[in-house]
C-alpha positions in Angstrom: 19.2 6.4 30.2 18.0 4.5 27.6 15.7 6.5 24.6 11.8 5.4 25.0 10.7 5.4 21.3 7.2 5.1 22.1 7.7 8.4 24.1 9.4 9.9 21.6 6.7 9.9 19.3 4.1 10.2 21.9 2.3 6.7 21.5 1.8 4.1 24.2 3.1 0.8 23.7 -0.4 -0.6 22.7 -0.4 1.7 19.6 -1.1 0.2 16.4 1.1 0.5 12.8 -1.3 3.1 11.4 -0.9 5.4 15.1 2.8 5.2 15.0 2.5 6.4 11.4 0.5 9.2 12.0 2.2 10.1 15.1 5.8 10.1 13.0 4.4 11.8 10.2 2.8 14.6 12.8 6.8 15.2 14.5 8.4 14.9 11.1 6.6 18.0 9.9 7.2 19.7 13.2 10.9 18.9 13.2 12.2 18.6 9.7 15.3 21.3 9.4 14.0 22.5 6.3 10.5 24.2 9.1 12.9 24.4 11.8 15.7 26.7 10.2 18.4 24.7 11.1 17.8 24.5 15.1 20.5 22.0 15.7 18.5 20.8 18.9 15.4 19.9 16.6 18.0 18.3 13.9 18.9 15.8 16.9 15.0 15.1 17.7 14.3 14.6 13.9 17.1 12.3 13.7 15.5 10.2 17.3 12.2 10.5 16.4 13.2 8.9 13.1 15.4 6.3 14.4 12.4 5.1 16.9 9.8 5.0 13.9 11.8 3.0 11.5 12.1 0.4 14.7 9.0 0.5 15.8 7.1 0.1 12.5 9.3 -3.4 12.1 7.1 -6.3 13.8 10.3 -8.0 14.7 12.8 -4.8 16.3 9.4 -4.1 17.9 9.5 -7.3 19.0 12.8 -7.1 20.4 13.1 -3.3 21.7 9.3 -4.8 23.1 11.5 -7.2 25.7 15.3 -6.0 25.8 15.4 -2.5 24.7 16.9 -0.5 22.1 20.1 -2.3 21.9 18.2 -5.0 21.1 16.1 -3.8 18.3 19.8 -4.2 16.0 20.8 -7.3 17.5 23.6 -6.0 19.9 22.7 -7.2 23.2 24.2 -10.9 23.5 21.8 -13.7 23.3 18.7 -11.5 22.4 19.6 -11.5 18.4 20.1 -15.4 18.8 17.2 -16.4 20.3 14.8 -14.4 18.1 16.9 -14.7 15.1 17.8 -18.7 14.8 16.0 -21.7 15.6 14.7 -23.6 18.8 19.1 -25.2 18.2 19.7 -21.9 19.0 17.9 -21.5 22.1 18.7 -25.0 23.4 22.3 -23.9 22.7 22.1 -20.9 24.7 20.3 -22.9 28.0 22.3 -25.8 27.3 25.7 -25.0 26.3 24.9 -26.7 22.5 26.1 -29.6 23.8 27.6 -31.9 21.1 27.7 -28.9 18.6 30.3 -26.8 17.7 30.5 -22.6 17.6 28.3 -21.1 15.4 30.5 -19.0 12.8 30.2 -15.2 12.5 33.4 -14.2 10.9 33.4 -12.9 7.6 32.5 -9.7 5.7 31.0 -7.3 8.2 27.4 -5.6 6.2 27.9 -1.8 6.0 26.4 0.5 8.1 22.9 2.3 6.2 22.8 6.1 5.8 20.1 8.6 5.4 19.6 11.4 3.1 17.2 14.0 3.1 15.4 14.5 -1.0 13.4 17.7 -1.2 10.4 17.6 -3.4 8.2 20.0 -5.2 4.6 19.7 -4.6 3.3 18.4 -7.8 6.9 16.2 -7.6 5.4 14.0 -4.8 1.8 13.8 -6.3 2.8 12.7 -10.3 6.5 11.0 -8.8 10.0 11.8 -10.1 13.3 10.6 -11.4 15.7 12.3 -9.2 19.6 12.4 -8.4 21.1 12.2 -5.3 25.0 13.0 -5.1 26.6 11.9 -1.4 30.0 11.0 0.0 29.8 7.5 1.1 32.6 4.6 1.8 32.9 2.1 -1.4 35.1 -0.5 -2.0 39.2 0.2 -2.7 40.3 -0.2 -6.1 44.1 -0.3 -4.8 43.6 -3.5 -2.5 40.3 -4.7 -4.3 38.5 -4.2 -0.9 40.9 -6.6 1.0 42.6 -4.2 3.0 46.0 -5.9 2.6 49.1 -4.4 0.9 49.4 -5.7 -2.3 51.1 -9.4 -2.4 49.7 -9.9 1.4 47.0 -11.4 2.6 45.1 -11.3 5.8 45.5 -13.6 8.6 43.2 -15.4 10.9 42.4 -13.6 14.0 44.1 -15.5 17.1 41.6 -14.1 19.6 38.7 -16.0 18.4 40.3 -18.7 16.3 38.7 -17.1 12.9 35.2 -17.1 14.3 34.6 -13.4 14.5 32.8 -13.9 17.7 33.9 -14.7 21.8 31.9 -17.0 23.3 31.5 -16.4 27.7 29.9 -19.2 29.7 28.5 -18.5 32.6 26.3 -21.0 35.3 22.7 -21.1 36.1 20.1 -23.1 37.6 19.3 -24.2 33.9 22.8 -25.3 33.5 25.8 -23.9 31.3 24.5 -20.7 29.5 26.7 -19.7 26.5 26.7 -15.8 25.3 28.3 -14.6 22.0 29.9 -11.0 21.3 31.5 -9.5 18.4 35.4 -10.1 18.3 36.7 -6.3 19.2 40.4 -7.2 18.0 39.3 -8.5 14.4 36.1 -6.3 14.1 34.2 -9.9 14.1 35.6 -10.6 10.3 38.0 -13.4 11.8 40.9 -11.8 10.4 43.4 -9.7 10.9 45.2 -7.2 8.3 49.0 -7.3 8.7 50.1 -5.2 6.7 47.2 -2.5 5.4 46.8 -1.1 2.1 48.0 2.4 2.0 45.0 3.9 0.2 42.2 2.6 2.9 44.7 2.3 5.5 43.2 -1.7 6.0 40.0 -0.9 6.4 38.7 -1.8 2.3 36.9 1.2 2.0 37.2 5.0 1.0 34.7 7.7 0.8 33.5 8.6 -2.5 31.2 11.1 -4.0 28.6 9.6 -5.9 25.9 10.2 -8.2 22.6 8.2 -8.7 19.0 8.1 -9.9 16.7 7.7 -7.3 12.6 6.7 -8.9 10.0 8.5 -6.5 6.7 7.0 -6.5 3.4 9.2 -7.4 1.5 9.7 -4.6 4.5 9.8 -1.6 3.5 12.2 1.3 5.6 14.5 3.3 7.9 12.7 5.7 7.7 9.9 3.7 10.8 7.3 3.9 12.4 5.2 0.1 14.9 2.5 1.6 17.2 1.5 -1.2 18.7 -1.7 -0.6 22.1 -1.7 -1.5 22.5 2.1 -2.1 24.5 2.6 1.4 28.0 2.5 2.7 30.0 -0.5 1.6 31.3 -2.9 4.5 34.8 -3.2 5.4 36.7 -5.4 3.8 35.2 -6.6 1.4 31.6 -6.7 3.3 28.5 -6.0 1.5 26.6 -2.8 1.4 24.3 -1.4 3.9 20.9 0.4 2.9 19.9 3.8 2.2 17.1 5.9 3.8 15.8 8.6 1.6 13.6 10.7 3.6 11.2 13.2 1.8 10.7 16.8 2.4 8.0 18.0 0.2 7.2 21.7 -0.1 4.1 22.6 0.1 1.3 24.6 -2.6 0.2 27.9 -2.7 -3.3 26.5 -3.6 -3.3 22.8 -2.9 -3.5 21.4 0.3 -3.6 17.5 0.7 -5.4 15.5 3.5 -4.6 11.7 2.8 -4.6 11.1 -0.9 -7.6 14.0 -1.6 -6.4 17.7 -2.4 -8.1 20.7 -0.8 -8.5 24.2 -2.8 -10.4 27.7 -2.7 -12.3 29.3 -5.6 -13.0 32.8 -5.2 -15.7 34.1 -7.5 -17.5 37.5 -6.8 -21.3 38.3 -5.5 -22.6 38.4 -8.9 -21.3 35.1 -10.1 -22.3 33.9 -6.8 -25.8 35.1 -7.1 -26.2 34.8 -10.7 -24.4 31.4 -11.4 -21.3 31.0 -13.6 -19.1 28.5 -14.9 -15.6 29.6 -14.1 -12.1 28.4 -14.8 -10.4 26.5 -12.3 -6.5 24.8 -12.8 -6.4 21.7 -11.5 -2.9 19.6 -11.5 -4.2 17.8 -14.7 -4.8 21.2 -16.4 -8.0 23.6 -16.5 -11.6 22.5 -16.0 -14.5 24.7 -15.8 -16.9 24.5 -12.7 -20.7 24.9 -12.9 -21.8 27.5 -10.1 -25.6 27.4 -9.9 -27.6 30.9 -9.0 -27.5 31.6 -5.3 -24.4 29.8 -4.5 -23.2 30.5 -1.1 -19.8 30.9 0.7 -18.9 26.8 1.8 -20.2 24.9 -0.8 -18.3 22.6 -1.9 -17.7 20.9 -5.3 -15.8 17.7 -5.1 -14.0 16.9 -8.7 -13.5 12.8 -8.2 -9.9 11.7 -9.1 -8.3 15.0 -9.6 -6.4 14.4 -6.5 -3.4 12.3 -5.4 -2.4 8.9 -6.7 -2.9 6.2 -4.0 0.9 4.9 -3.7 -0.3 1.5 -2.9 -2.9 0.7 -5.5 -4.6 1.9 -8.5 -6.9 5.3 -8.6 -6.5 8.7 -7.4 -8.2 10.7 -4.5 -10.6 13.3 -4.7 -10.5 17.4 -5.6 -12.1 19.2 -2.8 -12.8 22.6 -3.9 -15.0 24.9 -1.6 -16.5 28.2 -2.8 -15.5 31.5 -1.4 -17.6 34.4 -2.3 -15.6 37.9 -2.1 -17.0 41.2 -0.9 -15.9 44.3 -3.0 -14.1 46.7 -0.9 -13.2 49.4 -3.8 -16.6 50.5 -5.6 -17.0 52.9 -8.2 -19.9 55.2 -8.2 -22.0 53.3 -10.9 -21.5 49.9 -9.1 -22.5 51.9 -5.6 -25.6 52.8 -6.7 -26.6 49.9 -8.3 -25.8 48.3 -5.2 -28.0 50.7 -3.4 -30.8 50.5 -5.9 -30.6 46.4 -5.2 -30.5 46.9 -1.5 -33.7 49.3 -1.9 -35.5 46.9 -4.0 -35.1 44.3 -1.6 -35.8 46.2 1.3 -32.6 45.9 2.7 -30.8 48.6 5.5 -27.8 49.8 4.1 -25.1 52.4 5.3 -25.2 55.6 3.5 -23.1 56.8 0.9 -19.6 58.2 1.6 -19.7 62.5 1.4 -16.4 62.9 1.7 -13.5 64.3 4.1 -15.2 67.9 4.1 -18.7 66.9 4.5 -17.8 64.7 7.6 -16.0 67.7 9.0 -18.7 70.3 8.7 -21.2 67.6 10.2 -18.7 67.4 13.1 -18.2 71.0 14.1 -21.4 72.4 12.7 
């Protein structure tokens, strides 16, 4: 049965760019390996949920997983990638048989498939950005045979099946007339060639795997479950073919004291009852260093102070978000006798009920059985 992406990510079809967003960002966090402790069964869902998001955020795979399905969304169901991806000669061709024209030519270097990589990010990583390296096996071109695949002093030879095209054409009859379908040559990989006599190193396929090492630039501002596609940076094609892309999904760990909503950071500041009551101006460390705060007297657990551009870069534009940082006022729970009673003395004063003082494990006793 075929995969229903909106399903997957728990959208209906109507949703818009920003609700599949939010709704990919929402099952990333949930199923990312590094929260799920390597549950191979949530691996897999990361990987579909994934998989439906980049589609779905693309207008035209929409588009096209929209009317044919998933197949369709990377051009592999015949006719669907030709009549969105050419021209009204292309769809008068595929009614009409392309009468008067010839085969349209596919053969050639086949694009490598892209890959996907998972970067793990400090905190303050993803706020300020990063130079990072990424080491991964991947398929690059053979040095022996140049990316050819042929022995050395051979060459390839054009693929009989489909006459060099890379591609079989079926026609079929309908009530519009001849309809003409084309699918990828299986015998010559839809290169329109065949290798004779293969290199020994890549065995004809052009490629071997590699480990390689590169720098990767992360942008200030990227959020968890964010994606970097590096054109160019995937698995080389065979034979010669050019390279596909390569995802870089981020896992970013999160703060002890930050927490981020959007492009604004959220944080506590914990100050006592007589700085609360009194007013103080204490120390607080932001990520751009450490400010001092202004508490006025009478400050109450909940207020808020919000510090304006002392949060996260916006990664498409200039500025920053906001610092959101909401008072906490802390009740002592170890007194010593001289701050008891002045606590008493100020609970007297004010007219206040208080509990009465602690007399101790033996006093309590005697009170009981007395």
């Amino acid at each position: 049965m075929a995969a229903d992406y909106y399903a997957l990510l728990g959208v209906s079809p109507q949703a818009s760019d920003d609700d599949i967003k939010r709704a990919y960002r929402r099952m990333a966090r949930e199923l990312h390996p590094d929260r799920t402790g390597g549950d191979s069964a949530a691996e897999a869902r990361f990987k579909e949920v994934t998989r439906a998001y980049e589609v779905l955020r693309d207008p035209q795979r929409r588009a096209r997983y929209d009317r044919f399905g998933p197949e369709a969304a990377d051009g592999s169901v015949p006719g669907a990638g030709d009549i969105f991806g050419g021209g009204l000669g292309d769809l008068f061709d595929a009614f009409f048989g392309g009468a008067g024209a010839g085969p349209r030519r596919r053969g050639g270097p086949v694009r490598g498939d892209d890959s996907e990589i998972v970067l793990e990010l400090s905190f303050r990583e993803a706020v300020f950005g990063a130079t990072r390296e990424l080491t991964l096996d991947t398929p690059v071109g053979c040095a022996t045979c140049e990316g050819t695949g042929a022995r050395a002093g051979t060459t390839a030879i054009r693929c009989t099946e489909c006459q060099g095209s890379g591609e079989l054409h079926r026609v079929r009859q309908s009530i519009l007339g001849q309809v003409v379908t084309a699918v990828p040559c299986g015998r010559c990989n839809a290169s329109g060639e065949v290798i004779t006599s293969p290199c020994p190193d890549c065995r004809g396929d052009g490629r071997v795997v590699e480990t390689r090492t590169f720098s990767v630039d992360v942008p200030a501002g990227v959020d968890h479950a964010s994606t970097l596609r590096l054109s160019g940076r995937g698995p080389a094609g065979p034979r010669g073919g050019p390279p596909g892309d390569l995802y870089v999904h981020l896992a970013v760990q999160p703060d002890d004291v930050f927490a981020r909503a959007g492009d604004d950071l959220h944080a506590e500041l914990h100050v006592s009852i007589a700085q609360a009551a009194l007013g103080a101006t204490p120390e607080f460390e932001t990520l751009d260093g450490t400010e001092k705060l202004a508490l006025h007297p009478g400050t109450q657990t909940g207020h808020v102070i919000k510090m304006r551009g002392r949060g996260v870069p916006h990664v498409r534009g200039r500025g920053r978000g906001d610092l959101v940082v909401q008072v906490v006022v802390d009740t002592p729970t170890h007194l010593t006798k001289a701050q008891e009673d002045l606590l008493r003395q100020f609970a007297a004063e004010s007219g206040e009920d208080v509990g009465p003082p602690d007399e101790g494990l033996m006093s309590r006793l005697r009170s009981a059985f007395g």
